[in-house]
Residue, then its C-alpha position, 0 to 999 in steps of 0.5 A: x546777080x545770076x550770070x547767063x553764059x552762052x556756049x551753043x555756037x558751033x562753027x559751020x565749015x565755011x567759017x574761020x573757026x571750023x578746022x580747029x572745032x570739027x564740028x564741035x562746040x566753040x567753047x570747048x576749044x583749049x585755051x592754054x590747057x582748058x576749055x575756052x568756056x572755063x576760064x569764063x567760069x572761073x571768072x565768074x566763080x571768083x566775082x563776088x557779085x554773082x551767086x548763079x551760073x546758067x550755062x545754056x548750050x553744054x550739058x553736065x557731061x562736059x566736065x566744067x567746073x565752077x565755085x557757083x551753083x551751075x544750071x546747064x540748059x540746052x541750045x536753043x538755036x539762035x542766041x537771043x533765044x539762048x539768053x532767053x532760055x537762060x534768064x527765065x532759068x535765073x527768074x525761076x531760081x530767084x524772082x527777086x533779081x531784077x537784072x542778069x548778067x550775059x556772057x559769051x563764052x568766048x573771052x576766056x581773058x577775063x577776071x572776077x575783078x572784071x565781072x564785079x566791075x561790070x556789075x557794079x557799074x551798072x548797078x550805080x542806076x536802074x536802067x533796063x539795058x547796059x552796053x560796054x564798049x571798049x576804045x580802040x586805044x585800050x584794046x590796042x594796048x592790050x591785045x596789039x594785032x587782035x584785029x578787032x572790028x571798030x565803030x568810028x563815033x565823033x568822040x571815040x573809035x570802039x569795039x562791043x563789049x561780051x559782057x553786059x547786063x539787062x533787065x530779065x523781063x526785057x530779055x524774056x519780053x516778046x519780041x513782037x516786031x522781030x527787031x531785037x532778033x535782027x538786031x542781033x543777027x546783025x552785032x557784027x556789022x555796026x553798019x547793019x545795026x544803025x540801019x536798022x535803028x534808022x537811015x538817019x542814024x546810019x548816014x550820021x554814023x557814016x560821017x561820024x557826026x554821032x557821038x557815044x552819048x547820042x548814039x546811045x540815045x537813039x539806039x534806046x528810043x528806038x527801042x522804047x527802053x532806057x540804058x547806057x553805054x559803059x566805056x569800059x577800061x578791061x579790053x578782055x571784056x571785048x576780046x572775044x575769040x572769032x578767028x584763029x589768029x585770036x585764038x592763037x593770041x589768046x592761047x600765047x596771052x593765057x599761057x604767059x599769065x599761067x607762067x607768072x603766076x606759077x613765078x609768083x607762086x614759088x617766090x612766096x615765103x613759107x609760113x613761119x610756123x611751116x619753118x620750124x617744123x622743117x627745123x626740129x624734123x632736121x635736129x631730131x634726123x641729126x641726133x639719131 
């Protein structure tokens, strides 16, 4: 599967982001010593399930690196119309993928473990659209004071997952009543969304009468298409960075990983062979 990956936002002045960014991209904004995007990019180099990364709104002379084949594409303006231009990149390079993998460039939290998870569950059917969401008991644990925006369902509080998969002719597919589009204009207000699916669904919401599986439900016959929703166990798939104190706890998150790792790193043995090398260089210094 190809992985399309957004990193066209630019914070505006009057947006939280914007004294960090100046103007600049998003996802180029450091995270514990690299651009945000690239530990994305990272990720999805170590998934085994992806072969193509699309990387829609930076160019080649950003300096990001990737184990996978990367295809740059520029910003396109609004993001369903980045994905667009993403997936149609995936059809060109291989027509025989029938799904693609989207991601935000802005949960640099997640691993290739993650990704192939997300992939392989989706895969267990053949649906057009998968949505992962994250419980609020799951991202609390992990990330405590991300202060993230939750859905409060019959069966479960949640947050939105930035790492999902979609049926590439559906991504690409003319959206003649501008529904999708406003859809995603509206993906940080829950409310505005269940509007726009129906008011029935908006008042059930309201008082939590929906369940996961209901809401689900309704969401794909409005849209005439067929998916799940994923209740996923990786809270870094939601753990998108919108605020500063996000960023901030993600910088302190990352840096403490790279700590440990480079713990881990030194505590491993030194290869037998690698031994005795030190051992006979030693005795032939000695004998000299």
């Amino acid at each position: 599967m190809d992985a399309v990956i957004t990193a066209g936002g630019i914070p505006l002045p009057e947006e939280p982001l914007y004294p960090y960014t100046q103007g600049h991209s998003k996802a180029m904004l450091d995270v514990a010593g690299k651009p945000m995007v690239q530990w994305a990019l990272d990720a999805l180099g170590n998934a085994r399930s992806i072969e193509n990364v699309i990387l829609v709104g930076l160019t080649e002379k950003s300096g990001l690196v990737c184990s996978k084949p990367v295809y740059y594409i520029p910003n396109q303006g609004r993001m369903l119309d980045n994905f667009r231009a993403g997936v149609r990149k995936s059809m060109e390079i291989n027509r025989k993928n029938k799904h693609v993998l989207m991601v935000s460039s802005d949960i640099p939290a997640i691993t290739g473990e993650m990704v192939d998870w997300v992939v392989e569950t989706a895969m267990q059917t053949d649906d057009d659209i998968y949505y992962n969401v994250i419980s609020r008991e799951v991202m609390e644990k992990r990330f405590p004071g991300s202060k993230r925006t939750y859905t409060r369902l019959k069966d479960i509080e949640l947050c939105g997952g930035d790492m999902n998969v979609a049926r590439s002719s559906l991504v690409v597919a003319e959206d003649e009543s501008g529904l999708w589009q406003k859809i995603s204009d509206s993906r940080k207000s829950p409310l505005k969304q269940a509007a726009l699916i129906g008011y029935g669904t908006l008042f059930q919401l309201l008082f939590r009468r929906l369940t996961l599986e209901m809401a689900a439900g309704r969401i794909m016959k409005k849209l005439d298409i067929t998916g799940r929703a994923i209740v996923c166990p990786y809270a870094e798939v939601g753990m998108d960075v919108d605020k500063p104190h996000q960023l901030e706890l993600l910088r302190d998150d990352l840096k403490k990983q790279q700590r440990k790792a480079a713990r881990l790193e030194k505590k491993k043995p030194v290869p037998q062979k690698a031994k005795k090398t030190v051992k006979k260089t030693a005795t032939k210094t000695t004998r000299k």
